[in-house]
Structures are given as structure tokens and as C-alpha cells.
C-alpha positions in Angstrom: 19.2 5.5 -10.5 18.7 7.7 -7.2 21.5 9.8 -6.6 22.9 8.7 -3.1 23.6 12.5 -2.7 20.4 13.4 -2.8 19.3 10.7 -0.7 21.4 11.4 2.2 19.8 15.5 1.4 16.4 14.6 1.9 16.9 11.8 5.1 19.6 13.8 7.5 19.2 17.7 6.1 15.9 18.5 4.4 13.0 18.9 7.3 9.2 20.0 6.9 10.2 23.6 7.5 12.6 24.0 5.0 9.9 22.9 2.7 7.1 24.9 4.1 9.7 28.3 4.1 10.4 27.9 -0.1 7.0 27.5 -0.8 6.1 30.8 1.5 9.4 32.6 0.0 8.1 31.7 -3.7 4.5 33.1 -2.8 5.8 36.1 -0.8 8.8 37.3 -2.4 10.2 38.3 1.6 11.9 36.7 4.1 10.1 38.5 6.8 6.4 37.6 4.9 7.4 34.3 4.4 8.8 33.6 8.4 4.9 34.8 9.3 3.1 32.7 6.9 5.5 30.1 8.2 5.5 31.1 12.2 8.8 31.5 11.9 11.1 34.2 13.1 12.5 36.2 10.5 16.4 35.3 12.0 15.8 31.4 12.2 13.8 31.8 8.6 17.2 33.4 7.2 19.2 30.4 9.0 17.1 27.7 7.4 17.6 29.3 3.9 21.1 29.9 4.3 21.6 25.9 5.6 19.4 25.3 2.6 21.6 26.9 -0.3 25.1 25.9 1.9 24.0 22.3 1.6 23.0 22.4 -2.2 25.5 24.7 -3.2 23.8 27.1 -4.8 22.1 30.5 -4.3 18.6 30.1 -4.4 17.3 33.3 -4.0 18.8 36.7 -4.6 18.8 39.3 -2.2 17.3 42.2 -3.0 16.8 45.7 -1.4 12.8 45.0 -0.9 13.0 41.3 -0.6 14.3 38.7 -2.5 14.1 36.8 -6.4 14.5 33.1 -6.4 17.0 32.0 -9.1 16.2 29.4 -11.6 17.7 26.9 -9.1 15.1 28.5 -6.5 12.5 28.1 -8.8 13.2 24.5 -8.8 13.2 23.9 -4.9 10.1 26.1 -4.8 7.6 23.9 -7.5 9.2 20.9 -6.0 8.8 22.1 -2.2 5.5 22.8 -2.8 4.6 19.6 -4.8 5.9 17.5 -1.5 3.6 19.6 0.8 0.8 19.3 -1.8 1.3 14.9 -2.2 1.8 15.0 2.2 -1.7 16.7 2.4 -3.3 15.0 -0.4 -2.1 11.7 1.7 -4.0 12.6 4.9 -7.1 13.7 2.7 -6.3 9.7 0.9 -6.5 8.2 4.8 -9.5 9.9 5.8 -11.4 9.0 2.7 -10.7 5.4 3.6 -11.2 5.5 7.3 -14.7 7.4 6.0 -15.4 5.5 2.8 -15.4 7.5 -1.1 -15.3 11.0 0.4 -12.7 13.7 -0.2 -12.2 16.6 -2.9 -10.5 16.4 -6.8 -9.5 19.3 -7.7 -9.2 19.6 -11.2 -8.1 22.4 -13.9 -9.3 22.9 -17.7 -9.3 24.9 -20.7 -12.8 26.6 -22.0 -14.1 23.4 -24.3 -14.1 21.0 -22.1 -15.8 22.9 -19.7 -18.8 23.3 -21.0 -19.8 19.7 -21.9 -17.4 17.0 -21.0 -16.4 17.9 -17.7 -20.2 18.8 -16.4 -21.0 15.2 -17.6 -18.5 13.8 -15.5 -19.4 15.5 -13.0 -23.5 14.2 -12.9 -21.8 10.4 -13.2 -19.5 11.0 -10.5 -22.1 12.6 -8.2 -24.4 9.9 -8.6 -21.5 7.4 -8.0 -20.1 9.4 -5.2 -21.7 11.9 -3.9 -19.7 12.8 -1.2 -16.6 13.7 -3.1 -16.3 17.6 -3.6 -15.1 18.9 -7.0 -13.2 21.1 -7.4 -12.9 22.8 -11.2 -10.6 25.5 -12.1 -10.8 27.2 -16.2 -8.5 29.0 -17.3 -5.4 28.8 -19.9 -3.5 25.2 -20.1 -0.1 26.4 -19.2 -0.9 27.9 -16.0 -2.8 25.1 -15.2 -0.4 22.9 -15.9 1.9 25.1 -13.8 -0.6 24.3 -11.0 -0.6 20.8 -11.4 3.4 20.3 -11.8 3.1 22.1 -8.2 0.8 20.1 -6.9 -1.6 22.1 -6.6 -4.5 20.4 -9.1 -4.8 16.5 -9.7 -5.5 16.9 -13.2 -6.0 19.0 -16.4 -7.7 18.6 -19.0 -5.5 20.9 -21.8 -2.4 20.9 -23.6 1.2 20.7 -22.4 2.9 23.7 -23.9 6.6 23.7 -21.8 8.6 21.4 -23.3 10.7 21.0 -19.9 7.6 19.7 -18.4 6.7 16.6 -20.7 9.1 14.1 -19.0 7.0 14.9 -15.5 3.8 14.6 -17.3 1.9 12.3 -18.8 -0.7 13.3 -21.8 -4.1 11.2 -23.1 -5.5 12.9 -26.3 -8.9 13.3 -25.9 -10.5 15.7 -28.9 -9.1 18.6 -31.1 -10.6 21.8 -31.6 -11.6 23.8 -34.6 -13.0 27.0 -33.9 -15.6 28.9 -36.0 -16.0 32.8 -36.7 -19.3 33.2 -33.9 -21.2 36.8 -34.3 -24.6 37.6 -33.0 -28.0 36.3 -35.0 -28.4 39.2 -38.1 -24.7 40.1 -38.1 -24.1 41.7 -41.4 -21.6 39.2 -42.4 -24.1 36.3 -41.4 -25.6 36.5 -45.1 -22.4 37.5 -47.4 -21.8 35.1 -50.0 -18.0 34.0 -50.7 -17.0 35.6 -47.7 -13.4 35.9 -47.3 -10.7 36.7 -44.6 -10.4 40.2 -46.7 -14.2 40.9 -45.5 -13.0 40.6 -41.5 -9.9 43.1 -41.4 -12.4 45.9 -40.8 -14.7 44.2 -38.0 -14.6 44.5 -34.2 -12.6 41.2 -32.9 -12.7 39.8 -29.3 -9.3 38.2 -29.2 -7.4 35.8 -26.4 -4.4 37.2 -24.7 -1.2 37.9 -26.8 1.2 34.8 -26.6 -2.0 32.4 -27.1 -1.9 29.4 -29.0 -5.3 31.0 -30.7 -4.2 34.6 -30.7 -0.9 33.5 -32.8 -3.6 31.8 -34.8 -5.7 34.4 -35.7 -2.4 36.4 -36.7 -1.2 34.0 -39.0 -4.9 34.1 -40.6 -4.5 37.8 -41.4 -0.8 37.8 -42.1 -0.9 34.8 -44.6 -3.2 36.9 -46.5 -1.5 40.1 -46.3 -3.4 41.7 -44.2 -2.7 43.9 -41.0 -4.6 42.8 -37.8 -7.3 44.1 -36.6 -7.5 47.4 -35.0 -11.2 47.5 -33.0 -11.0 45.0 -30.6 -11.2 43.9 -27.2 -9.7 41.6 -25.2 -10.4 39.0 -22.6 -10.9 35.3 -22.6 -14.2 35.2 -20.2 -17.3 34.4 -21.8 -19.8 35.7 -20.2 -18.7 39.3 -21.4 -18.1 37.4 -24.4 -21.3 36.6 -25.0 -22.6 39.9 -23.9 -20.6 41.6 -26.4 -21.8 39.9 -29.2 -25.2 39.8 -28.5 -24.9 43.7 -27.7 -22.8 44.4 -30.9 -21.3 43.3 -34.4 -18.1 42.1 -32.8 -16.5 38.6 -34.0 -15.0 35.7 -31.7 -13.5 32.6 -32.8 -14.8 29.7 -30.9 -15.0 26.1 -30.7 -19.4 25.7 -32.0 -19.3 23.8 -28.7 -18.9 26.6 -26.4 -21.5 28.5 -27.7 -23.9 25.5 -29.2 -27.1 26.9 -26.5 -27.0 30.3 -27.6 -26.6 28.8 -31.9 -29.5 26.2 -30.9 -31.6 29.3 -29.3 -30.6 31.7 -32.7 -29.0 34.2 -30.4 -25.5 33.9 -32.2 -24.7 32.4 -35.4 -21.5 30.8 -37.2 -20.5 33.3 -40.3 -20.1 31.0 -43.3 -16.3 30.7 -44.1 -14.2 28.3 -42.3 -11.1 30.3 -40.8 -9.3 27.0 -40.5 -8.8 27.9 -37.1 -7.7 24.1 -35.8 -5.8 23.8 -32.1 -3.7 21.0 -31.2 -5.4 18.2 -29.6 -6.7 18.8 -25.8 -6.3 15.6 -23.4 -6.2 14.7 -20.0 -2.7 15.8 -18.3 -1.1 13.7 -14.9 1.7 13.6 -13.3 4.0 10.5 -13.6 4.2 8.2 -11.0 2.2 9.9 -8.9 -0.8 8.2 -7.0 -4.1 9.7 -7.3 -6.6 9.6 -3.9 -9.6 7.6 -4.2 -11.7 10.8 -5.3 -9.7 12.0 -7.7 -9.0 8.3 -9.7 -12.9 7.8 -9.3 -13.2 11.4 -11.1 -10.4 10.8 -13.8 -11.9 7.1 -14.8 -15.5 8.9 -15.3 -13.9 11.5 -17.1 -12.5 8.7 -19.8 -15.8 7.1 -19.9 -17.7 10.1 -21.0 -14.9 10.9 -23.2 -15.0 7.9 -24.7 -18.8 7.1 -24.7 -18.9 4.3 -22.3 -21.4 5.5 -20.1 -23.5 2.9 -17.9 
């Protein structure tokens, strides 16, 4: 049930501008940076925050000598701010679509996997369904991206929801899970070991993921379980083309899904090294916001996407 509270908040106090100043004060970290970004003076910028936190309650940003920190509570008005300005401009783009027929833009995020052979797919079915709608494809990590989209900011991911705060906004279809194999260039040293072991890889070169990575804390738990210490020559970065660069160019290692790399195995430019790390992510799927309405672009996208991802394709 609505809170009446609130209600009476957003008809008679909460205007456009207030919106418009939290999301600039969440990008800009300043008062006077955010009143320009929001052609605003920086006086009437202060007044509209002060009317903002007297009317909730709460301090939602603290003052700082060089600008200011938004509190949790700040953090809240500032992904929800933004998530309001995001669904007000995503309904003009929905009107003009219609007054225009299937036009638009879906902007969508996703991790590596996907990437690489679902989402291109969907893409070629889309474009010769619509070709007028402009896509929009972000990769990177899932909780960023699903930062993005909680903000408003994407229409949907394709990942994993990681922030347990976030599930009861999202919604989550499994789609595919994803082991990853030990990947090194063709004539790797290790390519031809027989009974090669975890023991055998302390001592190799490693391109890992970030620290605080699903995979990275995977990789960890491969060497610690066996009682090793982790790797010391590594490097590390997430993109691939200096991924693939660096193991073409050296004996370095990468886990992988076989997916990501399955041009470069089918050409015999990198090989799989025969032991199975059991290297096995969570399922990925596709990642939406409840009860939120997508444009006509970006539901036309998302129902491609299931079709490929379920093999129904016309």
C-alpha cells in the first residue's frame, strides 16, 4: 500500500528540478558543479536541497570542505532521481517511436559471454525486423551494470544480480551457466602434459579479473583448496583484445568460457590445456526491472533476445 506521505511528497513538494539537481549532485560531488549542469544558481541550488532534506527529514548530503558526500539516504534519492528522469525521457523516446512507427534506441548492458554470440544474433534478427531501432550495447562487469540499470540508465542486462538489496527491484530469467576452461596459446608447453594438475599452474604467468570478482575468488579458491599460494606473474585486466594479444605473444594462462575464444580455438591460434579447473559461474540471465514498461524498441529487442536464447528462431 502507497504511503499517503509519500504521495502528498511527490504531488505538492517534489518538482523536476529537485530531481534533475540530485542526479547532478550524485555525478558532481558540488553544489556549485551541480547548479551549472542544472542552470541553476548555486544559492537557489542550495535552497532546493535544503527544502529537499527539511521535507524528508533527513540529511542527504554532507557538507564537506571541497564539496559535498551524499549519505546513504542521499544515495537513495539519487538512483531513484535519476531512474524518474531516465523512465520521463524513455517515455518521449516511447511517443515518438509510435508517432514514427518501430524506431528508437535499446540500450542494453552485458557480461563478456554473451557478448560474443547471443547478443550479436539478436542483434542481426532485430535489424532485419527493425531496422531502424539503434542498439545500444554496453560489456562490462554485472554489478555495475546492474547499477546502471537500477538507475535507469540501461533497459536490460544480460548478467547476474550480485546485491542482495537489489533483487526485490529486479527481475531475473536464467539463461545459460558458464564453465570456464584454462585457454593458452597453440604449442603452450602445458598444451601436451599428461595428468596435468593445479600443482603444474602455481608457477605460470596468469591473466586474472579484478580482485572482488566472482571468477577471481574462483581462481583463489582453486589454488588455496590445494594448498597452494596464488600466483605471482600475472597481469591484470578483463579486456580481451589485450587478452588475446597476450597469449598469442606469450605462455600466459586465462580462464575463459571456450565460447569467448571458440574463433581463435577453431583457427588453432589458442588452445584449451587438458585439465578441467572446475571453474563453473552462477547462471547468467536476462535482468529487468519490475513493473517497469519497456518502449517498443527495447521489448522488440528483449523478445528476440529469448528467441535466440531459446532456439526459436523464424
Amino acid at each position: 500500500m502507497t504511503d499517503p506521505r509519500s504521495d502528498r511528497f511527490i504531488r505538492s513538494r517534489l518538482k523536476t528540478r529537485h530531481l534533475v539537481l540530485l542526479k547532478e549532485l550524485g555525478q558532481h560531488q558540488s553544489i556549485l558543479r551541480a547548479a551549472e549542469a542544472a542552470n541553476l544558481t548555486q544559492p537557489a541550488a542550495s535552497k532546493l536541497l535544503s527544502e529537499l532534506e527539511e521535507t524528508l527529514g533527513v540529511t542527504l548530503f554532507e557538507r564537506l570542505p571541497r564539496g559535498v558526500s551524499p549519505t546513504w539516504y542521499g544515495e537513495v534519492m539519487i538512483r531513484r532521481a535519476s531512474a524518474a528522469l531516465a523512465e520521463m525521457s524513455l517515455a518521449h523516446q516511447e511517443v515518438m517511436e509510435l508517432l514514427s512507427g518501430m524506431s528508437g534506441r535499446v540500450s542494453i548492458g552485458t557480461v563478456l559471454t554473451p557478448a560474443t554470440s547471443l547478443l550479436p544474433q539478436a542483434v542481426r534478427m532485430l535489424k532485419a525486423r527493425h531496422e531502424r531501432v539503434h542498439v545500444a550495447i554496453e560489456v562490462d562487469a554485472s554489478k555495475p551494470l546492474v547499477e546502471r540499470l537500477r538507475a535507469g540508465q540501461l533497459d536490460f542486462v544480460v548478467g547476474r544480480i550480485l546485491d542482495h538489496e537489489a533483487v526485490g527491484e529486479l527481475s531475473f530469467e536464467p539463461l545459460a551457466d558458464e564453465p570456464h576452461r584454462l585457454i593458452a596459446r597453440a604449442g603452450h608447453p602445458l598444451c601436451g602434459r599428461e595428468g596435468l594438475a593445479v600443482v603444474d599452474l602455481a608457477d605460470e604467468g596468469w591473466i586474472l579479473p579484478p580482485a572482488g570478482s566472482i571468477l577471481r575468488d574462483r581462481i583463489t579458491a582453486m589454488f588455496v583448496s590445494h594448498g597452494l599460494d596464488l600466483p605471482h606473474k600475472t597481469v591484470e585486466t578483463t579486456a580481451l583484445p589485450l587478452t588475446l594479444a597476450l597469449l598469442v605473444q606469450s605462455d600466459m594462462i586465462v580462464a575463459l568460457p571456450e565460447a569467448v575464444v571458440r574463433a581463435q580455438l577453431d583457427a588453432g591460434t589458442l588452445a584449451v590445456l587438458p585439465i578441467d579447473p572446475g571453474l563453473r559461474l552462477d547462471a547468467y540471465g536476462i535482468v529487468t526491472r519490475r513493473q517497469h514498461t519497456l518502449s517498443p524498441g527495447a521489448q522488440a529487442m528483449l523478445d528476440v533476445l529469448r528467441e535466440v536464447a531459446s532456439g526459436r528462431q523464424d
